[in-house]
C-alpha positions in Angstrom: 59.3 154.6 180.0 61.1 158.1 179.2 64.5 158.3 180.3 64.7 161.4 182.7 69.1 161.5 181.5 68.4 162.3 177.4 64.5 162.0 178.1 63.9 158.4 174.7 61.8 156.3 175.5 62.9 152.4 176.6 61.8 149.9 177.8 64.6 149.3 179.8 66.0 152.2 182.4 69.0 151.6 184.9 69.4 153.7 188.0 72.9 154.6 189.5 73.4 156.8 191.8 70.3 158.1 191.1 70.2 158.8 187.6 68.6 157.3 184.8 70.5 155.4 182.1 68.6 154.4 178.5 70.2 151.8 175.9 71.0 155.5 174.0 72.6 156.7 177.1 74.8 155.0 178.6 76.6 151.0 178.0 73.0 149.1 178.3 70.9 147.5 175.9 67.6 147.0 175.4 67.6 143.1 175.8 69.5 142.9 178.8 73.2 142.7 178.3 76.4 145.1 178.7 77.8 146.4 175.2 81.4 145.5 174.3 82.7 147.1 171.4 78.7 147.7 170.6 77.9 144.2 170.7 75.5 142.4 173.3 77.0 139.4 174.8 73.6 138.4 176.6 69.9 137.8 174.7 71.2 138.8 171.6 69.3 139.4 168.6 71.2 136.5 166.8 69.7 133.5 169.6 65.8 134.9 169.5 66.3 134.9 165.8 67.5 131.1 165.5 64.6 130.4 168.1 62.1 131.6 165.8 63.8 129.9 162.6 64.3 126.2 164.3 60.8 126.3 166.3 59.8 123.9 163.7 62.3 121.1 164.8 60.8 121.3 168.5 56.9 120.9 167.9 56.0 117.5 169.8 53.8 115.1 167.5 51.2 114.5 170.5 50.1 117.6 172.5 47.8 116.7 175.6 44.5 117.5 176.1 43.3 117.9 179.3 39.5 117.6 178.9 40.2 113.4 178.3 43.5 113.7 179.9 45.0 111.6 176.9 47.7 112.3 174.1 46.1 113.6 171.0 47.7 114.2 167.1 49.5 117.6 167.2 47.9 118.6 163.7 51.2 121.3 164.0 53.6 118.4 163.6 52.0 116.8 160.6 51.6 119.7 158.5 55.2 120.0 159.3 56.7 117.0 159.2 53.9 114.9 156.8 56.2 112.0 155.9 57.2 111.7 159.6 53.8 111.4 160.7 52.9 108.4 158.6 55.5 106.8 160.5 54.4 108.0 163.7 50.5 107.4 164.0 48.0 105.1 162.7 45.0 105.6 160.0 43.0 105.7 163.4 44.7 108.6 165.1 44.7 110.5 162.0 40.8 110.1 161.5 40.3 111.3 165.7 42.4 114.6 164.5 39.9 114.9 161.3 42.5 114.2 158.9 41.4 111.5 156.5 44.7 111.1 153.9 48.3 112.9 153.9 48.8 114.5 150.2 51.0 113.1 148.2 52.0 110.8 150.9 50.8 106.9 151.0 51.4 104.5 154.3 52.6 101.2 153.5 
């Protein structure tokens, strides 16, 4: 969207009293929030950044599949986690997922 104010584009436009405000305009940023002192106290750029870096730590090891309605091997979680997984499931459930042995990795 074009701001009609200083006419960027945003993706985020606030109306008052019928004029346009941009993040380059006026106190609001493009993620939501209200700037104090030119930071953003709301969705900040700092919390989707740790979401992206600790997405790892909330992969599930069974995902469901709804064609047999049952819990499968979330392949995601073992090539993550591989000495977790050997832990986790049995020499059968790996073989369901096609995954015959874990590299460097031996079940007792």
């Amino acid at each position: 969207m074009i701001c009609r104010t200083c006419h960027a584009n945003s993706g985020r436009i606030k109306v008052i009293d019928g004029k346009d405000y941009c993040s380059s305009c006026s106190l609001i940023s493009e993620t939501g929030g209200s700037k104090i002192d030119g930071s953003i106290t709301r969705n900040s750029f700092r919390v989707r950044q740790q979401q992206q870096e600790y997405k790892a730590d909330l992969t599930p090891p069974h995902i469901y599949d709804k064609a047999s309605k049952k819990l499968k091997v979330n392949s995601d979680f073992v090539k993550l986690f591989p000495e977790q997984s050997t832990k986790t499931f049995t020499n059968d459930e790996f073989k369901q997922v096609g995954i015959n042995k874990l590299k460097g990795i031996d079940k007792a």
